[in-house]
C-alpha distance (Angstrom), angle and dihedral (degrees) to the residues before:
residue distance angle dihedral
X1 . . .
X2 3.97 . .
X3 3.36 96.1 .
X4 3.96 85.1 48.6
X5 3.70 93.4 52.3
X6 4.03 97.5 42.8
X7 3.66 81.9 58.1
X8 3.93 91.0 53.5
X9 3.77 92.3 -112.0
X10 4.03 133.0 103.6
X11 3.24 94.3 173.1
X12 3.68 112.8 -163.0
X13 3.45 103.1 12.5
X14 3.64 99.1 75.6
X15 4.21 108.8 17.6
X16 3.45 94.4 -97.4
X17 4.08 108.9 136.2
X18 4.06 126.9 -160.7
X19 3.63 111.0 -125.8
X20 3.72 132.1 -173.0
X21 3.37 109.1 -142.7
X22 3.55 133.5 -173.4
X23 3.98 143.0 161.6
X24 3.36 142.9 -171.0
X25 3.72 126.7 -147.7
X26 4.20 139.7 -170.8
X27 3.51 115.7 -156.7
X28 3.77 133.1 -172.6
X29 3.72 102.3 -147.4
X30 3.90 132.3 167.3
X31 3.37 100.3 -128.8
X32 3.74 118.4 22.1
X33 4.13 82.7 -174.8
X34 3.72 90.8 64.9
X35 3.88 100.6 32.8
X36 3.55 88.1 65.4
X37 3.40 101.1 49.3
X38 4.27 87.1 49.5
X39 3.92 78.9 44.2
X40 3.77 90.7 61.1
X41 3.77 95.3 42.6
X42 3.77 90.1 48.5
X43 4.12 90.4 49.7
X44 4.25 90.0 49.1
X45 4.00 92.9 48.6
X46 4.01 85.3 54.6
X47 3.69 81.1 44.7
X48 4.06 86.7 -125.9
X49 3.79 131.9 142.6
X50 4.12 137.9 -112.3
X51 3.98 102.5 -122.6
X52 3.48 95.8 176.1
X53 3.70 134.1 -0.4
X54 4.13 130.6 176.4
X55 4.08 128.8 179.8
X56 3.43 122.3 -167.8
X57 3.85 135.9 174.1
X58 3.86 135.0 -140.7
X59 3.82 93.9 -76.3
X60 3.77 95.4 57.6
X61 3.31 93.0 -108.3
X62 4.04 122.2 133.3
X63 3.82 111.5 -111.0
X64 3.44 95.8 -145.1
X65 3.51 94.0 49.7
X66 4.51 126.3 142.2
X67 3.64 130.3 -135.6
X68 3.75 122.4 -145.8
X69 3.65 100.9 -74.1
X70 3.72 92.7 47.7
X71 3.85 101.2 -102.6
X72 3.87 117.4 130.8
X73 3.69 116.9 -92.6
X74 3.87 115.6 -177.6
X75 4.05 113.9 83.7
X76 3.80 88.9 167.0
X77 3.55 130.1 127.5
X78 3.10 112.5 -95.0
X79 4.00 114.7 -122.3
X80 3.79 109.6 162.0
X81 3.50 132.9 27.3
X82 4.34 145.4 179.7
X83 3.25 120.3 -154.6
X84 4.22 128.5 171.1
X85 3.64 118.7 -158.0
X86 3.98 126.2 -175.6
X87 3.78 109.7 -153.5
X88 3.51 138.3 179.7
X89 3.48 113.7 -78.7
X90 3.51 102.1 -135.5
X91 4.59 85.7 53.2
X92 3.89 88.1 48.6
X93 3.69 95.7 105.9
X94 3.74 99.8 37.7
X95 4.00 86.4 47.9
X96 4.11 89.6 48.0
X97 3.78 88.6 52.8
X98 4.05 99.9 40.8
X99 4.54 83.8 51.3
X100 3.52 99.9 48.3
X101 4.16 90.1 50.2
X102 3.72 78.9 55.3
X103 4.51 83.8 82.2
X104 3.45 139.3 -40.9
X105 3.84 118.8 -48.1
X106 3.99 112.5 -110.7
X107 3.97 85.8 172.7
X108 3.25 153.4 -24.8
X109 3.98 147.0 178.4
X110 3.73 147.0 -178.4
X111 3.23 151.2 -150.8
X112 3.89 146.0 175.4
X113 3.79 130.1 -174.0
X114 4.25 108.0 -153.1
X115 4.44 99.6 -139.8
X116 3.33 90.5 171.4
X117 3.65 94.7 118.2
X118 3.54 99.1 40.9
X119 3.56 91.4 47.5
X120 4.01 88.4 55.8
X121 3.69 93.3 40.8
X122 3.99 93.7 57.8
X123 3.23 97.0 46.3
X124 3.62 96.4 52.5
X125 3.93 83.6 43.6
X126 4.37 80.0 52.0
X127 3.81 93.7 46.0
X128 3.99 94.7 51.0
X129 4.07 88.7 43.9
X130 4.01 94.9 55.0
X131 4.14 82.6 41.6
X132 4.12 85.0 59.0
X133 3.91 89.7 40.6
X134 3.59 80.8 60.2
X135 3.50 107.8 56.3
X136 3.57 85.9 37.0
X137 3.59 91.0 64.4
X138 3.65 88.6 49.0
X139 3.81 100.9 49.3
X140 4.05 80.9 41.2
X141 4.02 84.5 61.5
X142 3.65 100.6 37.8
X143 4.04 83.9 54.4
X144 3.90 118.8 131.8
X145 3.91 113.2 -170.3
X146 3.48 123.2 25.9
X147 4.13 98.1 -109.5
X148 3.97 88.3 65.4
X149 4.00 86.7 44.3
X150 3.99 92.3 52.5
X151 3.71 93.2 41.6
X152 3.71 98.3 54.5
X153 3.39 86.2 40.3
X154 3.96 94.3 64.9
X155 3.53 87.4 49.3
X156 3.74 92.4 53.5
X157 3.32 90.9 57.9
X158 3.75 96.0 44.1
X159 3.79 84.4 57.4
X160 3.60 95.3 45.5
X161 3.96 89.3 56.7
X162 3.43 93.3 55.3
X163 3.89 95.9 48.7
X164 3.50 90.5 55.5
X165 3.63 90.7 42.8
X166 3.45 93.9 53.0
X167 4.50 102.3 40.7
X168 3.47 84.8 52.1
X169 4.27 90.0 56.1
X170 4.06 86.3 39.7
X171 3.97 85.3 55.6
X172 3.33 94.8 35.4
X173 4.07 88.9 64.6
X174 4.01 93.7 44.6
X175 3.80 94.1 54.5
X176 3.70 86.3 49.2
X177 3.97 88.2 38.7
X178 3.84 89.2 48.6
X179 4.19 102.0 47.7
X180 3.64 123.1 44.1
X181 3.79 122.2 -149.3
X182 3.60 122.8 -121.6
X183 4.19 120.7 -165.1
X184 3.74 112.7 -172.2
X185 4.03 123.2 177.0
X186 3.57 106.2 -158.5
């Protein structure tokens, strides 16, 4: 549950439900040059990232593209461009609206996966495997011989896989939870 609320969520407990959201966008812009660089301004004031981002001119080659001994190569103008953003959650709407007034809207769709459940049902599936690390730590010190010690201690570790195994899903679903993704085609 504190992990839950650090990451803004209690899931559960009040109605609140994690989404994964994400949209994609196609934009007719003037200059695909200068949307990008208001794209990038847009993404740091929603203190979001650039996941992925491609240039390319009129001849289909990439703008930012290197020759053999690493130097850049393209010196085209730049006519089309991809980028993918992950924002905030809670700035995905303002961010939506603040792109598309970037040009005229050629496309666009969305989509949102509800893990709410899952997210609840692994970590009650986390909480009950740190409860068996914990008696197995017990037993582990209540141990007489050696054989007992060794066998416990393989199940420990068994254990102790899948509790890593298993945060790292659980976290896995709140970063994704916590920052939309944006595609826009400029």
């Amino acid at each position: 549950a504190a992990e839950q609320e650090a990451a803004g969520k209690n899931v559960g407990a009040d109605g609140e439900r994690m989404i994964i959201r994400s949209k994609t966008l196609r934009l007719e812009v003037e200059s695909t040059t200068e949307a990008i660089e208001e794209l990038r301004a847009m993404v740091k004031a929603h203190n979001g990232m650039i996941q992925d981002l491609q240039v390319a001119t009129d001849t289909d080659d990439w703008l930012y593209r290197y020759d053999e001994y690493g130097s850049v190569a393209g010196d085209g103008a730049a006519l089309r461009g991809w980028v993918t953003v992950r924002i905030p959650a809670e700035s995905f709407d303002r961010f939506i609206d603040q792109a598309i007034a970037l040009g005229e809207v050629k496309y666009q769709a969305e989509d949102s996966e509800d893990v709410t459940q899952q997210h609840v049902d692994m970590s009650a599936r986390l909480a009950n495997l740190r409860a068996e690390e914990g008696r197995l730590r017990e037993f582990f010190d209540a141990a007489k011989d050696v054989e007992d010690m060794l066998a416990i201690e393989t199940e420990l570790n068994r254990i102790r896989q899948e509790i890593e195994s298993l945060d790292a899903q659980v976290k896995y679903l709140e970063r994704q939870a916590a920052m939309a993704t944006v595609t826009i085609e400029l």
